[in-house]
C-alpha positions in Angstrom: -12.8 -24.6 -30.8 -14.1 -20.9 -30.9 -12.8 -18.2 -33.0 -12.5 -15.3 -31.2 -14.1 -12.0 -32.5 -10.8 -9.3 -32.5 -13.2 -5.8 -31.3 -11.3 -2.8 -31.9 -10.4 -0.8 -28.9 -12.2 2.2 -29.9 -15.5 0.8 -30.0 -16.0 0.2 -26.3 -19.3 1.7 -26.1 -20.6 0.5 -29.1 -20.1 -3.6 -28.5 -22.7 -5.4 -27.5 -22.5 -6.0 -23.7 -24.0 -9.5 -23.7 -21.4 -10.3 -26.2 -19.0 -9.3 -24.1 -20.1 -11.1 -20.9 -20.0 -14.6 -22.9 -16.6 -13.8 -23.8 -15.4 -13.1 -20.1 -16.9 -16.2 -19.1 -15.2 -17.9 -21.6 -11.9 -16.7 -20.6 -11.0 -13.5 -23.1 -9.0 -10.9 -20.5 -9.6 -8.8 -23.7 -13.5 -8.3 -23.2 -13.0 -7.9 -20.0 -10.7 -5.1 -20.4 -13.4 -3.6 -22.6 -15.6 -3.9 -19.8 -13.6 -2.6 -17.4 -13.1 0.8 -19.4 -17.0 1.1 -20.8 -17.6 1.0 -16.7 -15.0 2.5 -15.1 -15.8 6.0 -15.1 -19.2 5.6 -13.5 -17.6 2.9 -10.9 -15.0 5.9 -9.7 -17.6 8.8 -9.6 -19.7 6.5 -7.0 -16.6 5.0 -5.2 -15.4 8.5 -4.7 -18.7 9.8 -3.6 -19.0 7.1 -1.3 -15.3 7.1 0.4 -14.5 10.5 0.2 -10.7 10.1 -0.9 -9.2 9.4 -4.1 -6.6 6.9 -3.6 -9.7 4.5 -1.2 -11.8 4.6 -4.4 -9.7 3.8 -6.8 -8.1 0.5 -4.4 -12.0 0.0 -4.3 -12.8 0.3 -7.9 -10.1 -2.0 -8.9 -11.0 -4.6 -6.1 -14.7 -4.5 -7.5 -13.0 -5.1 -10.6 -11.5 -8.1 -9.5 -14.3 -9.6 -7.6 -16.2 -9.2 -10.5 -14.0 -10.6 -12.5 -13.6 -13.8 -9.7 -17.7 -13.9 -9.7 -18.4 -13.6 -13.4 -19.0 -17.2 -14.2 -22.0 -17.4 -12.3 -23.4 -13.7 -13.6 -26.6 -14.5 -15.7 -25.3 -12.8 -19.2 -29.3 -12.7 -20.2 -29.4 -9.8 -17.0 -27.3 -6.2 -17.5 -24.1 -6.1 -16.0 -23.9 -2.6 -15.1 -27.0 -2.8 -11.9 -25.1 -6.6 -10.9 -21.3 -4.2 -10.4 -23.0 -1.6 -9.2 -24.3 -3.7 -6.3 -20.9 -4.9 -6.4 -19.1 -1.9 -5.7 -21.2 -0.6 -3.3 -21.7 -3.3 -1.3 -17.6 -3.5 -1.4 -17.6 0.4 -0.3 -19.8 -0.1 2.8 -18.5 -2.6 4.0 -15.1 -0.6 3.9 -16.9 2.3 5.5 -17.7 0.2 8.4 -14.6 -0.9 8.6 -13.3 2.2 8.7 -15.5 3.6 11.6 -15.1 0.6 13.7 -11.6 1.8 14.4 -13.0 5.4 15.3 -15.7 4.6 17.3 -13.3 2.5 19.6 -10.9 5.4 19.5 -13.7 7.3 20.8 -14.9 5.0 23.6 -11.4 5.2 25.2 -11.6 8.7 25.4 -13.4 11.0 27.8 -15.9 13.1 26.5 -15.3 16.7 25.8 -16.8 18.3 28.3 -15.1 16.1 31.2 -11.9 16.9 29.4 -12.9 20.7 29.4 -13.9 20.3 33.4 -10.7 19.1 34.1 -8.4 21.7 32.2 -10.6 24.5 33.9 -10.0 22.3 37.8 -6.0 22.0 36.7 -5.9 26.0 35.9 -7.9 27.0 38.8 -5.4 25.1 41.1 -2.3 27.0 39.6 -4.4 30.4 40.1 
């Protein structure tokens, strides 16, 4: 059986990050909350630049988190982590953007185009003059 290494909470920066990896693998939500707070600044500066709102980032951040976290036995721990979430995240946040526009861009092929809707306003008040 393996001991676990107790890593005080203030340290996050300082702890080796492979070290930390093998202990996620192996189970310890403890490392992996010291993951999640060495990276989660970063991770919400480029979910927020990439959604645009607050609250989608953060339900993005924490559902990168998670996928991660779902995915992390099969993560190389000899590679970095931070390029591998990063990926993560983004790849998350696009394919939320898409999803997001799908929605719009049917909205917007249901609806006449501007200028027809323009033509018509000026035919309905042209009628009452």
């Amino acid at each position: 059986m393996s001991a676990v290494i107790a890593i005080p909470t203030d340290s996050v920066g300082s702890t080796d990050e492979r070290e930390l990896l093998v202990r996620v693998q192996a189970g310890d939500r403890g490392a992996f909350d010291l993951l999640v707070r060495r990276y989660l600044p970063r991770a919400r500066v480029i979910a927020r630049r990439l959604l645009q709102d607050p609250d989608d980032a953060d339900d993005l951040v924490q559902d990168a988190f998670l996928r991660a976290l779902e995915r992390i036995a099969s993560f190389d721990v000899s590679r970095a982590f931070e390029p591998w979430f990063t990926r993560l995240l983004m790849n998350l946040g696009l394919d939320q953007r898409r999803k997001r526009m799908v929605p719009r861009l049917h909205h917007l092929r249901n609806e006449k185009p501007v200028c027809e809707q323009a033509h018509h306003g000026l035919a309905i008040r042209e009628q009452g003059a």
